[in-house]
LOBAKOL-786809 format. One record per residue: residue number from 1; z, y, x of N, C-alpha, C in turn. Coordinates in nm, 4 decimals, decimal comma. Example, Ala and Ser with C-alpha at 12.3 -4.5 7.8 and 13.67 -1.06 7.14 Angstrom:
<recs>
1 / 0,7800 / -0,5690 / 1,3190 / 0,7800 / -0,4500 / 1,2300 / 0,7800 / -0,3300 / 1,3200
2 / 0,7080 / -0,2250 / 1,2850 / 0,7140 / -0,1060 / 1,3670 / 0,7870 / 0,0030 / 1,2900
</recs>
This chain:
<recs>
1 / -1,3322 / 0,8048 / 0,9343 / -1,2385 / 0,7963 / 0,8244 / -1,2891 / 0,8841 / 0,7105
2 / -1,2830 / 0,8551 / 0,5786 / -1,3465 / 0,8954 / 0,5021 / -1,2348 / 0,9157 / 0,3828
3 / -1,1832 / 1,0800 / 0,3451 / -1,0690 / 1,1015 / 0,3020 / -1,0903 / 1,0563 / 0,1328
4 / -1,2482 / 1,0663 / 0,1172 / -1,2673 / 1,0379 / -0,0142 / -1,2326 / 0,9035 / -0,1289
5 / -1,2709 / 0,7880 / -0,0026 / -1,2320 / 0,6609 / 0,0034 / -1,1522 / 0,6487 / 0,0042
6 / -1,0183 / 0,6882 / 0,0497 / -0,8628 / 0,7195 / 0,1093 / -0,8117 / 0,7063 / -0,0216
7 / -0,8739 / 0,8571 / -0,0780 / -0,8407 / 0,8863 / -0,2295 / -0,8330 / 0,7825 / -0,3552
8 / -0,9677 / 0,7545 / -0,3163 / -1,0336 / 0,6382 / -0,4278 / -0,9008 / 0,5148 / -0,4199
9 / -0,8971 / 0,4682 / -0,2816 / -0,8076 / 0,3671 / -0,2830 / -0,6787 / 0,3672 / -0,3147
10 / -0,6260 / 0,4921 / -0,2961 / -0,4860 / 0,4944 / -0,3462 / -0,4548 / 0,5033 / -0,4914
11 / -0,5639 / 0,5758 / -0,5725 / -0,5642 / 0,5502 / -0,7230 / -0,5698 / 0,4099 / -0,7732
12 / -0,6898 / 0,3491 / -0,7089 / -0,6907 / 0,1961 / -0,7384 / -0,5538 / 0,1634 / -0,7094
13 / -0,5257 / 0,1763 / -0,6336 / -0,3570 / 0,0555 / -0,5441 / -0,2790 / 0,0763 / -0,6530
14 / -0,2564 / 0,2193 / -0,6706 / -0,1037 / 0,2768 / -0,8209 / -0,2135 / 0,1765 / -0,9538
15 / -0,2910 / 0,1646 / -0,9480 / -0,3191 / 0,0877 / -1,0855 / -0,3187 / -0,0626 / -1,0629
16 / -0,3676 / -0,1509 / -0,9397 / -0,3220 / -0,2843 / -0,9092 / -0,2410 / -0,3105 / -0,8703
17 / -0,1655 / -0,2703 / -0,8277 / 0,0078 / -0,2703 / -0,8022 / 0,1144 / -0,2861 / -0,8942
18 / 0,0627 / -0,1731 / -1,0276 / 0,1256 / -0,1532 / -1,1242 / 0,1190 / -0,2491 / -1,2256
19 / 0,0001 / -0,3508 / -1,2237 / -0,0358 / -0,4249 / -1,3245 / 0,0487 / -0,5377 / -1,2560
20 / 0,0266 / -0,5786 / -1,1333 / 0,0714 / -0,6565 / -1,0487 / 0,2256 / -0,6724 / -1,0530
21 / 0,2692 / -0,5611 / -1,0212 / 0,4198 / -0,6016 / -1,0199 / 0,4445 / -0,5628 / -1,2022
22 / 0,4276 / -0,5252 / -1,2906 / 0,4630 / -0,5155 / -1,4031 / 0,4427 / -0,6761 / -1,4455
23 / 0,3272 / -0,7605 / -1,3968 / 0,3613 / -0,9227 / -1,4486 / 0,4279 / -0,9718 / -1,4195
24 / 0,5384 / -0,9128 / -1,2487 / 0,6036 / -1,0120 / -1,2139 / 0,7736 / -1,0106 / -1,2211
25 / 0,7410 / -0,8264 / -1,2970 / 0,8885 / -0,7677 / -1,3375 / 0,9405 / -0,8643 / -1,4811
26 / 0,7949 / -0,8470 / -1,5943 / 0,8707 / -0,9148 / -1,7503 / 0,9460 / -0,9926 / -1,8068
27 / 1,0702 / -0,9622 / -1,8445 / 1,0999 / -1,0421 / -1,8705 / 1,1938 / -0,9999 / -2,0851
28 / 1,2462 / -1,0907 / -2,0956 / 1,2994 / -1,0702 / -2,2384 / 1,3340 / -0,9403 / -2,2769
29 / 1,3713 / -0,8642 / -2,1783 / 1,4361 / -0,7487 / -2,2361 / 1,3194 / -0,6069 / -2,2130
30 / 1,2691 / -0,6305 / -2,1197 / 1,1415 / -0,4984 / -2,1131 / 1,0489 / -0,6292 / -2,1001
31 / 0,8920 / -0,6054 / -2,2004 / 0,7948 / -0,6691 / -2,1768 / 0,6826 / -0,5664 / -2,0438
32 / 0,6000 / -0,6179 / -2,0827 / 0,4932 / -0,5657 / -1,9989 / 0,4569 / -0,3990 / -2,0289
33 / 0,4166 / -0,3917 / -2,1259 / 0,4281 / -0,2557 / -2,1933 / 0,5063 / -0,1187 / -2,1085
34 / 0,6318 / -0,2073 / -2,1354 / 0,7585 / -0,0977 / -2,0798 / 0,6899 / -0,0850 / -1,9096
35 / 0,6889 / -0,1671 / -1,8194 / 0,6505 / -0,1732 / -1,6561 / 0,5284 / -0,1096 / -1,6452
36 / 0,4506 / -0,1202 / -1,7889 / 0,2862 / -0,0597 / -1,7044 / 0,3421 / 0,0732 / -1,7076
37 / 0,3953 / 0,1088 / -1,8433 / 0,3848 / 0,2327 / -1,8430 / 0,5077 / 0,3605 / -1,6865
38 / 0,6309 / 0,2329 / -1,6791 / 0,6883 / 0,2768 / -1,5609 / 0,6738 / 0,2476 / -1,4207
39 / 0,6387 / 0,1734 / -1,3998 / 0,5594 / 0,1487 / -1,2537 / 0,4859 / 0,2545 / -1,1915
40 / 0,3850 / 0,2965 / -1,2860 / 0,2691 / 0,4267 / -1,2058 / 0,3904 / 0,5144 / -1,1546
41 / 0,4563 / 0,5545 / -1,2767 / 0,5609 / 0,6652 / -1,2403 / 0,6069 / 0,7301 / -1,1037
42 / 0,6622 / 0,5523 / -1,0940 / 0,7482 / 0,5752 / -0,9038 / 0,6483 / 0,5337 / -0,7885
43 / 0,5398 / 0,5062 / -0,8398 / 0,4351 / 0,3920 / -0,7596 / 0,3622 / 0,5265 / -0,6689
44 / 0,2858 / 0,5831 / -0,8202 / 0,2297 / 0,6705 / -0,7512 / 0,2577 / 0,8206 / -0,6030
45 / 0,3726 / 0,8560 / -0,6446 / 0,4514 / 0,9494 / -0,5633 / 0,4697 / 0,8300 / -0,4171
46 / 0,4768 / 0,7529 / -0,4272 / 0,4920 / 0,6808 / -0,2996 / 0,4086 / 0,6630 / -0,2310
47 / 0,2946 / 0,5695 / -0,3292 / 0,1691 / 0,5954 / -0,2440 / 0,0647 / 0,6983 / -0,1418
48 / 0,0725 / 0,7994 / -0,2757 / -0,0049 / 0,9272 / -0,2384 / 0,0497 / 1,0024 / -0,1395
49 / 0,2165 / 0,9967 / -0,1141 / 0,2632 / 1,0689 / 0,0075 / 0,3058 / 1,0069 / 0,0995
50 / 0,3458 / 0,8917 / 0,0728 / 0,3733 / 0,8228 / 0,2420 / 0,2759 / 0,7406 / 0,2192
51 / 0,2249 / 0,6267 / 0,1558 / 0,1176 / 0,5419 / 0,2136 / -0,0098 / 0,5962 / 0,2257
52 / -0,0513 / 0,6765 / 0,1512 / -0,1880 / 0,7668 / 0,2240 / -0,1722 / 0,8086 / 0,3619
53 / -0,0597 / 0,8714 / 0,4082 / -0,0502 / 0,9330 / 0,5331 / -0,0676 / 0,8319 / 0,6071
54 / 0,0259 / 0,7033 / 0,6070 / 0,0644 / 0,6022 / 0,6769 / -0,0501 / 0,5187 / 0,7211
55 / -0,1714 / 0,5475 / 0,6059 / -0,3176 / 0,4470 / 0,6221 / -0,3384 / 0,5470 / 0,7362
56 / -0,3966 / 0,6684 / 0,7135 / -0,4611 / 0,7639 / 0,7720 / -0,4335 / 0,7052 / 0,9037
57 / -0,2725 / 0,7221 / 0,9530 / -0,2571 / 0,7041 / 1,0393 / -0,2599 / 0,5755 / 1,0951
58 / -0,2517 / 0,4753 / 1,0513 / -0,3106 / 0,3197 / 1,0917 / -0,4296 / 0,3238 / 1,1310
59 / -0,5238 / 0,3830 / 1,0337 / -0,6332 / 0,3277 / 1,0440 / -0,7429 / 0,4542 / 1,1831
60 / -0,6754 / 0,5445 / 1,2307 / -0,6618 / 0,6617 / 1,3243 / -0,6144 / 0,6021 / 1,4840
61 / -0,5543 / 0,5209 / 1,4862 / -0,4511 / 0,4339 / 1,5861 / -0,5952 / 0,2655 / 1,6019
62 / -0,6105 / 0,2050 / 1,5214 / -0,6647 / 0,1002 / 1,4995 / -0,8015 / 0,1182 / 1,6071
63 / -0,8443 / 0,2535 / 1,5089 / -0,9790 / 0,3103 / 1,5511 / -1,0224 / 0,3525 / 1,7185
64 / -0,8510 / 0,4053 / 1,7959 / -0,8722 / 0,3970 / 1,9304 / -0,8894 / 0,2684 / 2,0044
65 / -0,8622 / 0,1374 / 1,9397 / -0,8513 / 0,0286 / 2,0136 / -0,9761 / -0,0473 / 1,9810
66 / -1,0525 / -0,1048 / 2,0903 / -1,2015 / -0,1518 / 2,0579 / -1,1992 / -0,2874 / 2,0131
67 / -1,1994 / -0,3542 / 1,9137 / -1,1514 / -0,4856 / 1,8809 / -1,3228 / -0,5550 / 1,8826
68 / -1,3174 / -0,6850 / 1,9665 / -1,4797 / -0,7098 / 2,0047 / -1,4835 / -0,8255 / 1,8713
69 / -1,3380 / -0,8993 / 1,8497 / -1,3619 / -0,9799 / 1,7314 / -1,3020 / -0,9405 / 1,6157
70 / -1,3782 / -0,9610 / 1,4909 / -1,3969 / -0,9010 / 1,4034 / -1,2509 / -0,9327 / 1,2898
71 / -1,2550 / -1,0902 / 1,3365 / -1,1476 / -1,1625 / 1,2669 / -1,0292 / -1,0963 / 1,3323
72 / -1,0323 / -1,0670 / 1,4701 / -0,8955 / -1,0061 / 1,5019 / -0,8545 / -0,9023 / 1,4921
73 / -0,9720 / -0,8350 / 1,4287 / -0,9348 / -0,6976 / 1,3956 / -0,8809 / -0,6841 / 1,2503
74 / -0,9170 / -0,7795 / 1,1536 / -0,8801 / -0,7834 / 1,0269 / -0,7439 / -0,8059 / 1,0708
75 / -0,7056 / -0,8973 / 1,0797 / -0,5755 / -0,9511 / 1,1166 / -0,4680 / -0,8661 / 1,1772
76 / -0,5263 / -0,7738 / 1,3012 / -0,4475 / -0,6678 / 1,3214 / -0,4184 / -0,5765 / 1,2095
77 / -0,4983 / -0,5572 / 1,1620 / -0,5323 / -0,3724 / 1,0561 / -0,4487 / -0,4613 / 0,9173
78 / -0,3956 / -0,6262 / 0,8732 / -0,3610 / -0,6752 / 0,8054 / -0,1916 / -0,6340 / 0,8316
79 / -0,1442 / -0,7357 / 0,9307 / 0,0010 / -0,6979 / 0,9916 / 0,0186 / -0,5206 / 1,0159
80 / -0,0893 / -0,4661 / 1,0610 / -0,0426 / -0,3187 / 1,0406 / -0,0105 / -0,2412 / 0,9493
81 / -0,0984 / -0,2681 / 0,8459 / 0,0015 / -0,2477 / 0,6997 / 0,0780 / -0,2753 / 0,6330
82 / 0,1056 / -0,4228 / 0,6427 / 0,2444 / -0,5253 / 0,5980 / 0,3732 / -0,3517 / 0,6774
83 / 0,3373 / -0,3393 / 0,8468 / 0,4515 / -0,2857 / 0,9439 / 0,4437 / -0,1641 / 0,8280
84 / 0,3337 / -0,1049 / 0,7991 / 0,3387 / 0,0196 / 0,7713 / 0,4141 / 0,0601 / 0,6227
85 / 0,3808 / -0,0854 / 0,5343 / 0,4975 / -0,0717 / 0,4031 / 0,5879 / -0,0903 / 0,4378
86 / 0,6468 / -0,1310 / 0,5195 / 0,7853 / -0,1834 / 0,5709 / 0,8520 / -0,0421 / 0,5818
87 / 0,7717 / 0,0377 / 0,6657 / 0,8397 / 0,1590 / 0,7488 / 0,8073 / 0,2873 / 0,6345
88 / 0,7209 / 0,2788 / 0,5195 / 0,6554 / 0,3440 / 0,4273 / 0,8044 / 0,3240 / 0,3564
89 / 0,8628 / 0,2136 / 0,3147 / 0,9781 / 0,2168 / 0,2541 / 1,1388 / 0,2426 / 0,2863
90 / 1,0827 / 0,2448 / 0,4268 / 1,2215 / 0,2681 / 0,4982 / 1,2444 / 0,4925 / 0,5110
91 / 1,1053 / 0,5213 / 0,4923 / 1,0927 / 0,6454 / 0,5143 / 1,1829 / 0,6741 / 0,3697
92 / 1,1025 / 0,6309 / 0,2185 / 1,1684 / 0,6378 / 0,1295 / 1,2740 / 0,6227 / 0,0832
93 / 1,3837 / 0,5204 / 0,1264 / 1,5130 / 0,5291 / 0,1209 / 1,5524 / 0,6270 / 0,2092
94 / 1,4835 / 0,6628 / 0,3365 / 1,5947 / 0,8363 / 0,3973 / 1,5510 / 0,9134 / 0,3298
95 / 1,4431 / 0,9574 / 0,2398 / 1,4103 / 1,0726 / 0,1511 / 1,5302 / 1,0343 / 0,0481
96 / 1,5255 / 0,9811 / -0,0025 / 1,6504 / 0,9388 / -0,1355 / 1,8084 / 0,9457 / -0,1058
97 / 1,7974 / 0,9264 / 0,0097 / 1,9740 / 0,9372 / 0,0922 / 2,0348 / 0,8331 / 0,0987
98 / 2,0004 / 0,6667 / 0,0644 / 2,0319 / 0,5641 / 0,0845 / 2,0204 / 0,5353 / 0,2852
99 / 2,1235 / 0,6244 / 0,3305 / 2,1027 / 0,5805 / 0,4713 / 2,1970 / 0,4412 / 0,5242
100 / 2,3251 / 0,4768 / 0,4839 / 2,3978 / 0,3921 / 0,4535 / 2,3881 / 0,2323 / 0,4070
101 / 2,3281 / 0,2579 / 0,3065 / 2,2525 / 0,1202 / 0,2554 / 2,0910 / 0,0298 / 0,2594
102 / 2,0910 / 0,1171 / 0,3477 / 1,9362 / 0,1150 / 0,3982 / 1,9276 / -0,0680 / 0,5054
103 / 2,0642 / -0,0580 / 0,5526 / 2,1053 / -0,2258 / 0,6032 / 2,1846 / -0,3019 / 0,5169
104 / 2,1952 / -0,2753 / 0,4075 / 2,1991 / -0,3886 / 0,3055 / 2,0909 / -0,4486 / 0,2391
105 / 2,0753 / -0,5787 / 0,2866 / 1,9407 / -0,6582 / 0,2463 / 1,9451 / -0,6846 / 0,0894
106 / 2,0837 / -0,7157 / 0,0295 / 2,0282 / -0,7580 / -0,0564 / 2,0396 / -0,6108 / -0,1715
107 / 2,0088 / -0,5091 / -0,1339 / 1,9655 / -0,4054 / -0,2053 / 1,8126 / -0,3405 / -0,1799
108 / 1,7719 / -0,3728 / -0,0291 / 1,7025 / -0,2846 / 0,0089 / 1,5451 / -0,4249 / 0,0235
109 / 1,5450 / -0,5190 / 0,0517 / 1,4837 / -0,6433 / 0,0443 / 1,3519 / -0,6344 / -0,0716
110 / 1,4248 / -0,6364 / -0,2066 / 1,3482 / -0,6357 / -0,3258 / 1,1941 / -0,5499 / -0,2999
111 / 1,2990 / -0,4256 / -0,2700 / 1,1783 / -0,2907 / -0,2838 / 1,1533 / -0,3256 / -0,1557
112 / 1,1506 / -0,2979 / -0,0639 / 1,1038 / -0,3568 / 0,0828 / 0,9574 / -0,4567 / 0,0542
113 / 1,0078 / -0,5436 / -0,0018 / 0,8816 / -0,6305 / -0,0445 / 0,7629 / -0,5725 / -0,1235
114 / 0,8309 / -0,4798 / -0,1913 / 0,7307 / -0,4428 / -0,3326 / 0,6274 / -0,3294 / -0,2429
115 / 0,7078 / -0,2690 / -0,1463 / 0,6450 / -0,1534 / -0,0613 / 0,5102 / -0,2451 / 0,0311
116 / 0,5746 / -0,3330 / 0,0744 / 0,4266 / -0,4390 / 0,1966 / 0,3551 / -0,5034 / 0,0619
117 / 0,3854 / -0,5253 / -0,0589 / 0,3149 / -0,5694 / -0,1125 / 0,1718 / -0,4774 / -0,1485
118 / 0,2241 / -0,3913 / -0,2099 / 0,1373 / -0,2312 / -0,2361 / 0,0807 / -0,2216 / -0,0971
119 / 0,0974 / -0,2270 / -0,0116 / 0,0300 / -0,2007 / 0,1319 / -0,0578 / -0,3314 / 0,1102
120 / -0,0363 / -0,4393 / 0,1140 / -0,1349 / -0,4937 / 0,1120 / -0,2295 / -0,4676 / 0,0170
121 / -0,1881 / -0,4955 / -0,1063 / -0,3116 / -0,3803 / -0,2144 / -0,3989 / -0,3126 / -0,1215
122 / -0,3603 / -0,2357 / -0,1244 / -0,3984 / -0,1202 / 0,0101 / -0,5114 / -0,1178 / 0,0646
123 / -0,4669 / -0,1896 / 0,1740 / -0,5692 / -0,2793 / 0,2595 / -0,6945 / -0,3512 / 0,2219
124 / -0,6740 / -0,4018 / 0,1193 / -0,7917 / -0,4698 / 0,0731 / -0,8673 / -0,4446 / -0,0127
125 / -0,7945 / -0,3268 / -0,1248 / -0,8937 / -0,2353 / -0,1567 / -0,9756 / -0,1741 / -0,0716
126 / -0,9056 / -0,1221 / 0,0324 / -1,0157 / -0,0202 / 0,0984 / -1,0811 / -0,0948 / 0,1993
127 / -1,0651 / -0,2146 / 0,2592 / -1,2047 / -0,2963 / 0,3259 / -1,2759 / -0,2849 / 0,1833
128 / -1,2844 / -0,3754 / 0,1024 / -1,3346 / -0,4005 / -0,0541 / -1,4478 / -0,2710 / -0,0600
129 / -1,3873 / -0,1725 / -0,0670 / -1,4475 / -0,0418 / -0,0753 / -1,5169 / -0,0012 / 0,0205
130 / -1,4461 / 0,0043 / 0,1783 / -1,5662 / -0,0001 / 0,2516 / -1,6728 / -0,0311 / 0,3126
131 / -1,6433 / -0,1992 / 0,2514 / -1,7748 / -0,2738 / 0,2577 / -1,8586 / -0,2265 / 0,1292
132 / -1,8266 / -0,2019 / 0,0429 / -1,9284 / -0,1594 / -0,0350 / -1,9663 / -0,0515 / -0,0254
133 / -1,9205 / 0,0964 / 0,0294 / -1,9890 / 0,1940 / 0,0906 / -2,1099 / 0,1864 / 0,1754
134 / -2,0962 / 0,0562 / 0,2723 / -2,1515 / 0,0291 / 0,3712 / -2,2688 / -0,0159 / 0,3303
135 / -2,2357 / -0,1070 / 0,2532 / -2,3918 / -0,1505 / 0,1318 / -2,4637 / -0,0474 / 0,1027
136 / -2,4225 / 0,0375 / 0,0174 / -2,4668 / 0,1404 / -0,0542 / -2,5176 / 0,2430 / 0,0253
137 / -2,4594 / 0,2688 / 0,1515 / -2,5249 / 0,3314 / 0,2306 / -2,6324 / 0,2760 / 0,3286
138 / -2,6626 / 0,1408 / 0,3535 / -2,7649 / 0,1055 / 0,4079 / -2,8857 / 0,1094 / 0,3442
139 / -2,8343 / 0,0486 / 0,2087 / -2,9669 / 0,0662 / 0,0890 / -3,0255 / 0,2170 / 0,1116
140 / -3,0012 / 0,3243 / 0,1600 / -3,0530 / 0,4369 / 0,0833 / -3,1221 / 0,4465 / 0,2354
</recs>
């Protein structure tokens, strides 16, 4: 595990995430403008403290299990982060004190989604990235 990469990827994610869901927030009354600039805001604090940890620890867990096919390992380490925004956002509503409403779907659903979405970001930045480490380090 390579904390540097970790790093790298979670900056990328708060910036494709942010662009990402800011196209899919716009509408008449806040354009795009308004979302880029508020998105990082709440994006980032989320990422950097629960979904960094949450990779760490996925990808720490993943790493004990010997996966012989390659496709099934994507696929696992895929659904493990979908689980891990899920539970990345569920951590965040008990930090906030929404315990109560934490089983109301149609409050908690929206962001729920937006959290596995960013996880997927996630994910595919940092294969993305660590296949290209992997390059870069064979070359030398």
């Amino acid at each position: 595990m390579n904390l540097g990469r970790k790093l790298l990827t979670s900056l990328l994610t708060v910036i494709l995430f942010s662009l990402a869901a800011s196209l899919l927030s716009m509408s008449e009354t806040y354009d795009f403008g308004f979302y880029i600039a508020v998105y990082p805001i709440y994006a980032a604090p989320l990422i950097f403290l629960i979904g960094l940890p949450l990779s760490i620890v996925v990808d720490f867990l993943l790493n004990k299990i010997r996966f012989t096919n390659h496709v099934l390992y994507l696929i696992v380490k895929l659904l493990s982060y979908a689980c891990a925004g899920f539970v990345g956002m569920c951590i965040f509503y008990l930090v906030i004190g929404a315990r109560e409403n934490i089983f109301n779907l149609k409050e908690t659903f929206p962001l729920t989604l937006f959290g596995v979405f960013a996880a997927m970001i996630f994910v595919l930045v940092d294969l993305g990235l660590e296949a290209l480490f992997s390059v870069r380090k064979k070359r030398r």
